[in-house]
DRENNU-55513 format. One line per field, with one value per residue (C-alpha): residue in one letter; x, y, z; chain; residue number from 0. Coordinates in steps of 0.1 Angstrom, whole numbers, plus 5000, padded with zeros to 4 digits. Example, Ala and Ser with C-alpha at 12.3 -4.5 7.8 and 13.67 -1.06 7.14 Angstrom:
residu: A; S
u: 5123; 5137
v: 4955; 4989
w: 5078; 5071
chaine: A; A
num: 0; 1
END
This chain:
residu: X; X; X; X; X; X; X; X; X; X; X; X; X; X; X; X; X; X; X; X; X; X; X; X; X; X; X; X; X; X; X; X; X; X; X; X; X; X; X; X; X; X; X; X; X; X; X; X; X; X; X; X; X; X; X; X; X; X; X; X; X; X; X; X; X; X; X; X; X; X; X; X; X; X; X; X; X; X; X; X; X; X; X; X; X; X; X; X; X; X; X; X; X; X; X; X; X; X; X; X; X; X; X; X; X; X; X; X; X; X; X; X; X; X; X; X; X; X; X; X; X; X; X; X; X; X; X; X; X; X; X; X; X; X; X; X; X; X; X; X; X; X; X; X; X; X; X; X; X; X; X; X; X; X; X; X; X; X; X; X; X; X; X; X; X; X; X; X; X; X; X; X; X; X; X; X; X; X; X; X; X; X; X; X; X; X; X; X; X; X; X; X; X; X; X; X; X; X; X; X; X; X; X; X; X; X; X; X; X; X; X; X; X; X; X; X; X; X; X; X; X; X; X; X; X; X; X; X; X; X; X; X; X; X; X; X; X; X; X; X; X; X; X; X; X; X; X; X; X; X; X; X; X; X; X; X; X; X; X; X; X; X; X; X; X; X; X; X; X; X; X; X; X; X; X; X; X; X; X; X; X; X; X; X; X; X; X; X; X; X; X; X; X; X; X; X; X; X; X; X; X; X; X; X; X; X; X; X; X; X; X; X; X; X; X; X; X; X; X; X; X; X; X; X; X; X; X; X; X; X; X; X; X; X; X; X; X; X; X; X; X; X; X; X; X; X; X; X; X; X; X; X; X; X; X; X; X; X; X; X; X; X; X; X; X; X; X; X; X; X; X; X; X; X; X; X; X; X; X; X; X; X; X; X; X; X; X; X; X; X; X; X; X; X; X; X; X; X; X; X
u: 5000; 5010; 5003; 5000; 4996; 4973; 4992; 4975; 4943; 4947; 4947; 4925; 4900; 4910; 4903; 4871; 4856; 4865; 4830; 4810; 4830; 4829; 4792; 4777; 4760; 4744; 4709; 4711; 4740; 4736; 4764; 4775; 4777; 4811; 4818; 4807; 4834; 4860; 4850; 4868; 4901; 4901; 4918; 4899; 4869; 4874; 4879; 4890; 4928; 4934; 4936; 4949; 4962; 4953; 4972; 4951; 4960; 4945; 4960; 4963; 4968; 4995; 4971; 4970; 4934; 4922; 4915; 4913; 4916; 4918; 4927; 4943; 4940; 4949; 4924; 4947; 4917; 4909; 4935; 4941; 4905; 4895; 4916; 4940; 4963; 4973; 4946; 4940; 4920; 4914; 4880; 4869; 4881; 4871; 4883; 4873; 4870; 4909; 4926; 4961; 4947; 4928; 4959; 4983; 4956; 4954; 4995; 4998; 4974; 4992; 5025; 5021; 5001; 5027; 5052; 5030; 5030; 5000; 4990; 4961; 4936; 4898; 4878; 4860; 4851; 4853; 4881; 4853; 4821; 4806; 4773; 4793; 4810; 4814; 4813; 4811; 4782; 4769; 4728; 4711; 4724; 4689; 4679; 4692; 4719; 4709; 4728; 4768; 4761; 4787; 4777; 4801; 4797; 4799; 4827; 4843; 4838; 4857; 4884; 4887; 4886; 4910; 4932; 4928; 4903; 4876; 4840; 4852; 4809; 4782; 4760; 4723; 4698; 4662; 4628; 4592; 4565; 4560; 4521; 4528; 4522; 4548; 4553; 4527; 4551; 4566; 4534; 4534; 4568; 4555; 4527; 4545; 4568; 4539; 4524; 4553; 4550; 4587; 4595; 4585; 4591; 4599; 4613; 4634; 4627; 4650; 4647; 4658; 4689; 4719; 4702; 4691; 4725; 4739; 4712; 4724; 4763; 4753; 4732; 4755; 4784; 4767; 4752; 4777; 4811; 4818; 4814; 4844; 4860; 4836; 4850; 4831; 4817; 4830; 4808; 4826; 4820; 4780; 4776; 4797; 4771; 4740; 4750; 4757; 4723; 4700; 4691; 4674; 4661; 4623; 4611; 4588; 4612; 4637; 4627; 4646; 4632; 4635; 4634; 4628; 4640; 4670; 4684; 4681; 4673; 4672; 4658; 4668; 4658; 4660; 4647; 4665; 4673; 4695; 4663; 4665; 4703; 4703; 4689; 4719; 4744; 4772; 4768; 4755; 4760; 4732; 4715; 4716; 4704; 4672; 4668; 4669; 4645; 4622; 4626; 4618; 4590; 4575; 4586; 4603; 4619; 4588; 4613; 4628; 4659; 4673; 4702; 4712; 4695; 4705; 4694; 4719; 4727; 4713; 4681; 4680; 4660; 4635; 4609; 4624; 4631; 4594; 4581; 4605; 4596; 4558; 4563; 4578; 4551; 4519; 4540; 4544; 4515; 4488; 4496; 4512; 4516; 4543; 4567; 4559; 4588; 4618; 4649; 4667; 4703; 4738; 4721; 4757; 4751; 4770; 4743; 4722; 4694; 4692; 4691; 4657; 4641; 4645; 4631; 4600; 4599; 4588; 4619; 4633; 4668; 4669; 4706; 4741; 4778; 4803; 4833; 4864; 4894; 4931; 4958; 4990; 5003; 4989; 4997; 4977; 4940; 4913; 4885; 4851; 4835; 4823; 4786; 4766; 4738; 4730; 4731; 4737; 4707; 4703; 4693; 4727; 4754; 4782; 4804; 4839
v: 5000; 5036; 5070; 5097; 5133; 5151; 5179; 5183; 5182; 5140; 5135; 5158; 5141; 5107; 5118; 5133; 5104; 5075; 5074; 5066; 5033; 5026; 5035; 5022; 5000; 5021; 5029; 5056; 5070; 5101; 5119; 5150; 5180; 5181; 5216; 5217; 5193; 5206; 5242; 5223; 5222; 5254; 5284; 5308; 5293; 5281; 5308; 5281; 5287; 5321; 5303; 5269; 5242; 5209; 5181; 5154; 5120; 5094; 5057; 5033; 4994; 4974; 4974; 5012; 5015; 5043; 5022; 5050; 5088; 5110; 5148; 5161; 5199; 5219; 5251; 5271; 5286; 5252; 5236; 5242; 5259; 5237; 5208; 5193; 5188; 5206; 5183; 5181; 5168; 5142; 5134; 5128; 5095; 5068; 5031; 4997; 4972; 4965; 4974; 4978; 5001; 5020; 5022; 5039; 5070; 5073; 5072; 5093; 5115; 5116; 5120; 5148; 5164; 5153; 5171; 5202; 5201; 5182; 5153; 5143; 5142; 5143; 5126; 5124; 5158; 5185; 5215; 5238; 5246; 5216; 5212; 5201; 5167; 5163; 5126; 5091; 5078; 5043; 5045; 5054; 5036; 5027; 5069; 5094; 5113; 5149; 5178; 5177; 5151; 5121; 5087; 5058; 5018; 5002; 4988; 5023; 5019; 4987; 5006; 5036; 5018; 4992; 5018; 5033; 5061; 5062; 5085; 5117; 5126; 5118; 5138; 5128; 5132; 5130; 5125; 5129; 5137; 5177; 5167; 5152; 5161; 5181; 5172; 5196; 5207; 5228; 5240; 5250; 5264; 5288; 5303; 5313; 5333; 5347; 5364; 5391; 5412; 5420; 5387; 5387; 5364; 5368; 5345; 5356; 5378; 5379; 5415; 5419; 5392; 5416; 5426; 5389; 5378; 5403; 5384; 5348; 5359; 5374; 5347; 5321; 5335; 5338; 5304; 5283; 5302; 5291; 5256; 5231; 5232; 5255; 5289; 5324; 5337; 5370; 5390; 5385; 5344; 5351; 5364; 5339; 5312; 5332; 5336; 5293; 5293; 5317; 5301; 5275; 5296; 5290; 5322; 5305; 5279; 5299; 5313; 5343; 5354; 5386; 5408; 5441; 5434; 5421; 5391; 5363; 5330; 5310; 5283; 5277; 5251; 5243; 5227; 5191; 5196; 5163; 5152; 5168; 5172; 5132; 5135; 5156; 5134; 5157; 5182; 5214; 5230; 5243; 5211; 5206; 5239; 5238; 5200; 5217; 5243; 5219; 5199; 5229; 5242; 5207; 5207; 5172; 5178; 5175; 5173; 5202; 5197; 5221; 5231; 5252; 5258; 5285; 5306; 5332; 5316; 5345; 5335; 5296; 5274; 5305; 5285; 5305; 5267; 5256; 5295; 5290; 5259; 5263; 5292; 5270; 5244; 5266; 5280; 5244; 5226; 5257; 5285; 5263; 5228; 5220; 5196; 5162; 5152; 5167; 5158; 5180; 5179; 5173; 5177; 5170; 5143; 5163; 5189; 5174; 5202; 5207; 5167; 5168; 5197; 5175; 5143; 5167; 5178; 5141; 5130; 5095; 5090; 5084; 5084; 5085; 5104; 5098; 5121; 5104; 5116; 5096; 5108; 5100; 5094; 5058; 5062; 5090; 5089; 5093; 5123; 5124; 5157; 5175; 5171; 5207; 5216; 5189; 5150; 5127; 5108; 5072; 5069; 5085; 5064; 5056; 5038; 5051
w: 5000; 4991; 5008; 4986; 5002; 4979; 4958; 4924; 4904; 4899; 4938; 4948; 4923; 4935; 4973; 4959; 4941; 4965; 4985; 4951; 4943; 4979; 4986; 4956; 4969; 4996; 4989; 5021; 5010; 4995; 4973; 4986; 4961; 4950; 4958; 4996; 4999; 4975; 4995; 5031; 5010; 4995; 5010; 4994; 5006; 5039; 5063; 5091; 5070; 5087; 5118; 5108; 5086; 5070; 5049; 5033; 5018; 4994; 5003; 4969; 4966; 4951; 4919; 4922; 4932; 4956; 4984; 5014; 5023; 5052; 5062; 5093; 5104; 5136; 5142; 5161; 5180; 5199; 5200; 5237; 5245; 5279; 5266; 5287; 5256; 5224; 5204; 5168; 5146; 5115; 5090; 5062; 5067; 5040; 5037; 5024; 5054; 5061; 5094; 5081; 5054; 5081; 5106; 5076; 5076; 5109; 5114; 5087; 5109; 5140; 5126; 5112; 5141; 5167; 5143; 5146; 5191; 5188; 5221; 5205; 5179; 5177; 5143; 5126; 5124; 5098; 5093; 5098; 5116; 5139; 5121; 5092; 5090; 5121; 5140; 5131; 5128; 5149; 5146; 5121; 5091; 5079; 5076; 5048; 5060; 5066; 5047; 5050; 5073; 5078; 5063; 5067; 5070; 5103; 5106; 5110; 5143; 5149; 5127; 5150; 5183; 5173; 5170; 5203; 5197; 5226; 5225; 5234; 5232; 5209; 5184; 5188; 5163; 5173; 5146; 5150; 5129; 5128; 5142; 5168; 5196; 5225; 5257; 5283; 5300; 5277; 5273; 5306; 5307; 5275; 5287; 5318; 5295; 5271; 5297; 5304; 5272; 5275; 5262; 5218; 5194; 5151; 5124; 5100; 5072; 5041; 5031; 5070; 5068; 5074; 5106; 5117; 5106; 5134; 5158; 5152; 5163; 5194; 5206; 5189; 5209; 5241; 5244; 5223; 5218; 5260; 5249; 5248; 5214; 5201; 5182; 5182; 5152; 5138; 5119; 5086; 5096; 5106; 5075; 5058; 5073; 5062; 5024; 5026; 5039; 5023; 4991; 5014; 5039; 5046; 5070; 5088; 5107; 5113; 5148; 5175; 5209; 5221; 5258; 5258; 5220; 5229; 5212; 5233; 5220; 5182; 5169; 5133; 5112; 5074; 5046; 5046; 5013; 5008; 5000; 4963; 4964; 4961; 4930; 4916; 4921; 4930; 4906; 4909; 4875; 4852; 4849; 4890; 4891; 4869; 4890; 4920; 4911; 4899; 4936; 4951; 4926; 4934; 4970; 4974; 5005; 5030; 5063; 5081; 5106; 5133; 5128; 5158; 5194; 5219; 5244; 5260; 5296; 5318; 5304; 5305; 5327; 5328; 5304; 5270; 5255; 5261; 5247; 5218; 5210; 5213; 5189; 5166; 5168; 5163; 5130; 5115; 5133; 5129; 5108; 5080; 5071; 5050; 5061; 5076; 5092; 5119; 5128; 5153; 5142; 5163; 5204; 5226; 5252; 5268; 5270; 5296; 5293; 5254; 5257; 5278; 5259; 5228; 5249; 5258; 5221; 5214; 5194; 5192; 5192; 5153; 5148; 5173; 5160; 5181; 5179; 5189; 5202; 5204; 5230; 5220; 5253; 5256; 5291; 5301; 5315; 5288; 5299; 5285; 5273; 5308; 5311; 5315; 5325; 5348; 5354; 5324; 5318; 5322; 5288; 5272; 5261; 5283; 5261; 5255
chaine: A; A; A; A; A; A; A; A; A; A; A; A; A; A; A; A; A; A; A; A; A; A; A; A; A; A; A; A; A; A; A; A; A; A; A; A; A; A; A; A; A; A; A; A; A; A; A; A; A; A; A; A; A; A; A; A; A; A; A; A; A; A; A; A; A; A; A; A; A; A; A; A; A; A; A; A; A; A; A; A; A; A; A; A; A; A; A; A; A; A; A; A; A; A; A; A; A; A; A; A; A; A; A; A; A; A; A; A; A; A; A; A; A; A; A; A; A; A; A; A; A; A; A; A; A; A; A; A; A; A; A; A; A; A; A; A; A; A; A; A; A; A; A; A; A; A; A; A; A; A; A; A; A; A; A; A; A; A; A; A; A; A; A; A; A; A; A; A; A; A; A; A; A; A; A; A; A; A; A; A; A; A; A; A; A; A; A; A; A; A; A; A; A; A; A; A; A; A; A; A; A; A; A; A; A; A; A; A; A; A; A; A; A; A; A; A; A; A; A; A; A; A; A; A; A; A; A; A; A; A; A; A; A; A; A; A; A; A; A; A; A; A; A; A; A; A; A; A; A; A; A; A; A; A; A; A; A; A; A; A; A; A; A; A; A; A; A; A; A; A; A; A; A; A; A; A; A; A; A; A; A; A; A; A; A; A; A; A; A; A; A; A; A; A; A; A; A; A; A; A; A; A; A; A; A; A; A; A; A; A; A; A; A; A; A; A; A; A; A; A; A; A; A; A; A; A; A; A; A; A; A; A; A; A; A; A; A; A; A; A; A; A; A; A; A; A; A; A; A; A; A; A; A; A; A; A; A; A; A; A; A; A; A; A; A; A; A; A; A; A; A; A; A; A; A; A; A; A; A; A; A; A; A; A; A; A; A; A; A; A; A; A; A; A; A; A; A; A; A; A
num: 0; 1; 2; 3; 4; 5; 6; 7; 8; 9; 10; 11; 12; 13; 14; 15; 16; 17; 18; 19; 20; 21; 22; 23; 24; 25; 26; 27; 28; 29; 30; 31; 32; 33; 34; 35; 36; 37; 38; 39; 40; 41; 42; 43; 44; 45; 46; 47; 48; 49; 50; 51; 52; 53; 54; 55; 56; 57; 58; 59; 60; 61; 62; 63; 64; 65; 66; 67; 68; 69; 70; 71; 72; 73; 74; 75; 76; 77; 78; 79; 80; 81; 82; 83; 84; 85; 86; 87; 88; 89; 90; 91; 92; 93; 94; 95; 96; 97; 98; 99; 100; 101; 102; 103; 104; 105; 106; 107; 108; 109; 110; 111; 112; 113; 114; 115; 116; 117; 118; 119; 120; 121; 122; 123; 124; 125; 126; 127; 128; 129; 130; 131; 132; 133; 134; 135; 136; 137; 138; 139; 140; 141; 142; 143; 144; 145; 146; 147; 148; 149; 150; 151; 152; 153; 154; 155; 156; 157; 158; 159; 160; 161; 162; 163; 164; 165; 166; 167; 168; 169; 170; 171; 172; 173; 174; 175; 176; 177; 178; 179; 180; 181; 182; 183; 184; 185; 186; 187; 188; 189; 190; 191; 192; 193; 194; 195; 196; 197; 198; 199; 200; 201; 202; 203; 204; 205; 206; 207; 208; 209; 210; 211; 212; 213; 214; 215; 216; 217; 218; 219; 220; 221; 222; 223; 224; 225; 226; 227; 228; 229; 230; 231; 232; 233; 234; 235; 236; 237; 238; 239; 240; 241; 242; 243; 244; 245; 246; 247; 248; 249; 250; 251; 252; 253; 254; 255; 256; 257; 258; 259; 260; 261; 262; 263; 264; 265; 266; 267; 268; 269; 270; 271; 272; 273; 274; 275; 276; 277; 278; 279; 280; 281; 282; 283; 284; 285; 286; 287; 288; 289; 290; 291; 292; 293; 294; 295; 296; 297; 298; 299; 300; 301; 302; 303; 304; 305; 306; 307; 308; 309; 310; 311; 312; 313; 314; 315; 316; 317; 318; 319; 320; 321; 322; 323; 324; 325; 326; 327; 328; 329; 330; 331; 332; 333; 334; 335; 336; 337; 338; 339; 340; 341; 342; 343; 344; 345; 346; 347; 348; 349; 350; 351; 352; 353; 354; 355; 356; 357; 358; 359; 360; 361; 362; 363; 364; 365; 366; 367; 368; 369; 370; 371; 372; 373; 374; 375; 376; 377; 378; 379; 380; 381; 382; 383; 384; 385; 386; 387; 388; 389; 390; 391; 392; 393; 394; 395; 396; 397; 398; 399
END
């Protein structure tokens, strides 16, 4: 076998077109667009570079077939934020079923971070923001991935823990049917809050985005930007994130609360619109382009996911989650009905309150991520993401 960094326009295509061959077969698989992952690699596109670095590989047989790839990046912004270690990172790992294979990408991984004053490395996750990419995923392999989502087979898990990486904390996905019912008492919790006028709620309106954008990074960086591992957005990056998401935007999911019309709170919510970009197959040039207006036209995608959840601390465990959320569900279950299904996207296990919120929602534990982390002192104790926010619950995951 032969480790190739990628350098030119041949590997970068090779890294780029592994997953077809090796997901072929996968009738859940769904084909990224080309240039949301091309964008990761690109230093004109990825503002993460300012702050960082990243070196990818492709990994070939003796009959010179692409049999593997994998990146490895250091954001200099969290690489010792709350971390006991200088830790890195790896993803966009891919591989056929061979250990050997597996254990050359994941060398060729901590080499080069150890050469960089790296002690460890977390994966897979993405060289970028965490709703991207991010995790491997261990439940869920019957279930479409959602948008820039990880898919893998498996084994990838056998893979990664045979090589000594351990669940550093796990992505949880829950799905319900947007009619179903939510639990009362965040019912409750809601009507406490409606009755104090001070407290207002508004989604999003496009001809108002610059101002909404503005919104999103002060809530974002108050309720998410003190979280482990977890970079504040800038202004240039807010807006950044809007532009990605505003073809897609749908007003009427995308959700702030307000006191004394003050930012406080967002819930924001998309479109799941792998559901037309599987029908692209990578591509979106003209042709993707008049398919994806005629997905829309005809509205194919009938699921919406949540993206993001956050209330500024000073104002959580007040009831805002239950007011927000009751907002929400009078807009989708009252005022419109459009969609049929929800998934609320990448909940931490370790946060223990956002966790029960989404149990009260009514959501099922569809699918698990687990991002992993490998210390390269083998000798050293192995720490688990901090839980917040309370007690773990006895339904969550222990396994390391």
């Amino acid at each position: 076998m032969k480790l190739i960094e990628v350098t030119d326009r041949q590997t970068a295509k090779d890294f780029l077109l592994l997953p077809i061959k090796l997901y072929k077969n996968e009738k859940h698989w769904i084909r990224p667009l080309d240039k949301d992952v091309e964008n990761v690699f690109s230093k004109e596109k990825n503002k993460y570079f300012r702050n960082g670095e990243l070196v990818r590989w492709i990994l070939k047989d003796s009959q010179n077939e692409v049999i593997g790839r994998v990146a490895a990046f250091i954001n200099k912004k969290t690489v010792d934020k709350d971390n006991d270690q200088p830790t890195g990172a790896m993803g966009f790992f891919e591989c056929i079923n061979d250990k050997d294979a597996a254990f050359m990408l994941f060398d060729a991984c901590k080499n080069w971070l150890a050469e960089k004053g790296m002690e460890a490395m977390d994966g897979p996750i993405n060289f970028g923001d965490r709703d991207k990419w991010w995790g491997l995923l261990v439940k869920g392999f019957d279930i479409d991935p959602n948008y820039n989502c990880n898919y893998n087979f498996p084994y990838y898990l056998e893979l990664f823990q045979a090589y000594g990486f351990k669940t550093y904390f796990e992505q949880i996905t829950f799905a319900r049917k947007v009619l179903d019912p939510i639990h009362p008492n965040l019912k409750a919790k809601a009507d406490r809050i409606f009755q104090n006028p001070k407290y207002t709620f508004r989604h999003i309106k496009l001809k108002e985005i610059d101002k909404y954008t503005e919104y999103f990074k002060e809530v974002y960086n108050a309720a998410w930007a003190s979280h482990k591992g977890v970079a504040g957005l800038s202004s240039q990056m807010a807006k950044h994130l809007m532009k990605q998401m505003k073809p897609i935007i749908d007003e009427r999911i995308m959700w702030f609360g307000f006191y004394e019309d003050r930012p406080i709170s967002f819930f924001i919510m998309l479109p799941e619109v792998n559901q037309i970009f599987k029908h692209l197959n990578g591509k979106l040039d003209w042709i993707g382009k008049i398919k994806f207006a005629w997905h829309t036209w005809r509205k194919t995608n009938n699921k919406m996911f949540g993206m993001v959840f956050g209330i500024i601390p000073d104002y959580q465990g007040k009831g805002m989650e239950g007011a927000l959320i009751e907002r929400v569900r009078k807009s989708v279950q009252e005022d419109f009905q459009r969609y049929e299904d929800f998934e609320m996207n990448w909940i931490g296990d370790f946060n223990v309150r956002m966790v029960h919120v989404a149990e009260q929602v009514g959501g099922n534990r569809a699918k698990i991520h687990k991002t992993m982390r490998y210390l390269f002192d083998r000798s050293k104790p192995f720490k688990r993401m901090p839980f917040i926010g309370g007690k773990q619950s006895k339904t969550e995951t222990k396994s390391m």
